[in-house]
C-alpha positions in Angstrom: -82.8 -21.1 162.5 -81.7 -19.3 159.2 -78.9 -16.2 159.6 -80.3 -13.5 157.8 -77.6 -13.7 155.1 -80.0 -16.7 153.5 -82.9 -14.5 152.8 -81.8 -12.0 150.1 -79.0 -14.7 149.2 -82.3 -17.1 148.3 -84.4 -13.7 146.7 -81.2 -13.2 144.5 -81.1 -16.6 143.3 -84.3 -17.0 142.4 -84.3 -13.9 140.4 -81.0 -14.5 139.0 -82.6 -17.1 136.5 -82.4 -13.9 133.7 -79.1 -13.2 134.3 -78.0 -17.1 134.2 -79.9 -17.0 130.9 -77.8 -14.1 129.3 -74.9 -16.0 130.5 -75.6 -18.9 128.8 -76.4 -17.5 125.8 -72.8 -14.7 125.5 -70.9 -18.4 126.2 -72.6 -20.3 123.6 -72.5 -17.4 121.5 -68.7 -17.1 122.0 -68.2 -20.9 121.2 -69.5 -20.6 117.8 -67.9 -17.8 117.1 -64.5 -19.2 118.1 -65.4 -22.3 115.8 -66.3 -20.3 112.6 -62.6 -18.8 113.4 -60.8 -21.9 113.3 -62.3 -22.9 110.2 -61.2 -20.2 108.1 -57.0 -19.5 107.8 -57.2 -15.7 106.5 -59.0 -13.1 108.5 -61.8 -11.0 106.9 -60.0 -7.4 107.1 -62.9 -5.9 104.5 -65.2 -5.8 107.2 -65.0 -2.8 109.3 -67.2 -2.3 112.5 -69.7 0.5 112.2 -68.7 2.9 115.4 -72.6 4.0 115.8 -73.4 0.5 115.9 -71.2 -0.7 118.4 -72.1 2.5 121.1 -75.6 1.4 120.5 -75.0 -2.0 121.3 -72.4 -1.1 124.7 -75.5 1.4 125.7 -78.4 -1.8 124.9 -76.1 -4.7 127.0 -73.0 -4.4 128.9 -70.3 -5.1 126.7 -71.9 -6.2 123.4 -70.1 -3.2 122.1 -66.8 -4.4 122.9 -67.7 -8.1 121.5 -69.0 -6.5 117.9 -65.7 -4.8 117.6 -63.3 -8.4 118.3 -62.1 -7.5 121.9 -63.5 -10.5 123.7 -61.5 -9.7 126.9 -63.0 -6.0 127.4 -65.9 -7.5 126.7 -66.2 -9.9 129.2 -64.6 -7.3 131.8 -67.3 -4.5 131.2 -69.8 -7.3 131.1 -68.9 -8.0 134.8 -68.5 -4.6 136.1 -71.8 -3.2 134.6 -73.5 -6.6 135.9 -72.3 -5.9 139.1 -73.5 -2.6 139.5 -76.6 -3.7 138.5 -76.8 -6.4 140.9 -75.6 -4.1 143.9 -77.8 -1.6 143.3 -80.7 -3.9 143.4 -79.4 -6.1 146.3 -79.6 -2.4 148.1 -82.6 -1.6 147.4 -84.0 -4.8 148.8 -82.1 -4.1 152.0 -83.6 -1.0 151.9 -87.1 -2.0 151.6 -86.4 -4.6 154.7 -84.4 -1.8 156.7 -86.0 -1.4 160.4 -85.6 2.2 160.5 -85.7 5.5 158.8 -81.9 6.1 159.0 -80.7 2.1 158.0 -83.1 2.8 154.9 -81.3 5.8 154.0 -77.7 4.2 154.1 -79.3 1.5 151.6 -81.1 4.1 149.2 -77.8 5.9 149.3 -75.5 3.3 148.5 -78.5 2.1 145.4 -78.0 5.5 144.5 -74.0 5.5 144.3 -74.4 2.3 142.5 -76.3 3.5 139.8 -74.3 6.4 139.4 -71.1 4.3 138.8 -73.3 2.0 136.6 -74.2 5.4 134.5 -70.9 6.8 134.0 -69.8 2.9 133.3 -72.3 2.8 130.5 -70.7 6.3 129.2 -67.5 5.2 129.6 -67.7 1.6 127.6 -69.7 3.0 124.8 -67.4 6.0 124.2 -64.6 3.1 124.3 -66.5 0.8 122.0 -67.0 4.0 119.5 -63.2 4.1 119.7 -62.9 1.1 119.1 -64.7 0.8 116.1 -63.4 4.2 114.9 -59.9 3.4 114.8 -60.4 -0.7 113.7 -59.0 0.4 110.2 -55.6 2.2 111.4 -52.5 0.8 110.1 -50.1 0.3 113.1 -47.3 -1.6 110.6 -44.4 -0.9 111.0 -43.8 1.0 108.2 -45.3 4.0 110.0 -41.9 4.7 111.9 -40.0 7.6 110.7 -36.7 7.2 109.7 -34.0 10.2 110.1 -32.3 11.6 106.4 -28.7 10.9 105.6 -26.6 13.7 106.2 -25.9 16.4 109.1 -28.0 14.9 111.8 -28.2 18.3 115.0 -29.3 16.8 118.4 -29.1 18.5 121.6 -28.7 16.9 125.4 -30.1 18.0 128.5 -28.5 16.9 131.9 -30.3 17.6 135.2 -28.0 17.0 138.2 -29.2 17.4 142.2 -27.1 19.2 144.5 -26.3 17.3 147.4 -25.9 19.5 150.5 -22.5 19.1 152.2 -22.8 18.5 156.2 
């Protein structure tokens, strides 16, 4: 006799084909871009990322966004959060289309609903960050940037905060 954990464990799998196929394809994707980088010694710093571009492309596919603008790590982090979401929310809604009764389906719709909720204000959240991204990919962060105090009369002022201890 099956537990009923196998059921929508089995209906996920079989449906999870797509996502194995976007899986596939970010890793081989990711291998040939890491072999066109070990070819080449100097880094192509003309190249700026558009920032419209890469919101689009976070909005279109979790974390594509992130990729386009060189953070492979983000990337691969707001990949699995969005993808997760995704997957919750429609592993509830089955539940909720199996539920016995009218109050078990309403648990399930609500926690579809949460999900996609978090899943929305993900989405806003990783393309705002992958407009940032791109925004700032041109900022010098050298170290010539630090300021350096003039010679001369040099005025600072101190500020000591002390606690009282009360005396038994």
């Amino acid at each position: 006799m099956r537990s009923w954990k196998s059921k929508p464990l089995r209906w996920w799998t079989e449906r999870g084909v797509g996502l194995s196929l976007v899986l596939a394809f970010l890793l081989a994707s990711s291998g040939r871009a890491l072999a066109q980088a070990d070819t080449s010694a100097v880094q192509d710093t003309t190249r700026l990322p558009n920032p419209r571009g890469a919101m689009i492309r976070s909005i279109l596919l979790p974390g594509w966004g992130q990729w386009y603008n060189g953070k492979r790590l983000k990337a691969g982090f707001v990949f699995a959060v969005e993808t997760g979401l995704i997957a919750n929310a429609v592993y509830q809604n089955y539940l909720a289309s199996k539920a016995a009764d009218e109050a078990e389906r309403f648990v399930y719709i609500d926690r579809r609903n949460q999900s996609l909720w978090w899943l929305a204000g993900a989405i806003l959240l990783s393309s705002l960050d992958a407009y940032v991204d791109a925004q700032l990919a041109g900022f010098d962060v050298g170290p010539d940037l630090s300021w350096t105090p003039a010679r001369g009369l040099v005025v600072g002022a101190r500020l000591s905060l002390r606690r009282r201890v009360p005396s038994d």
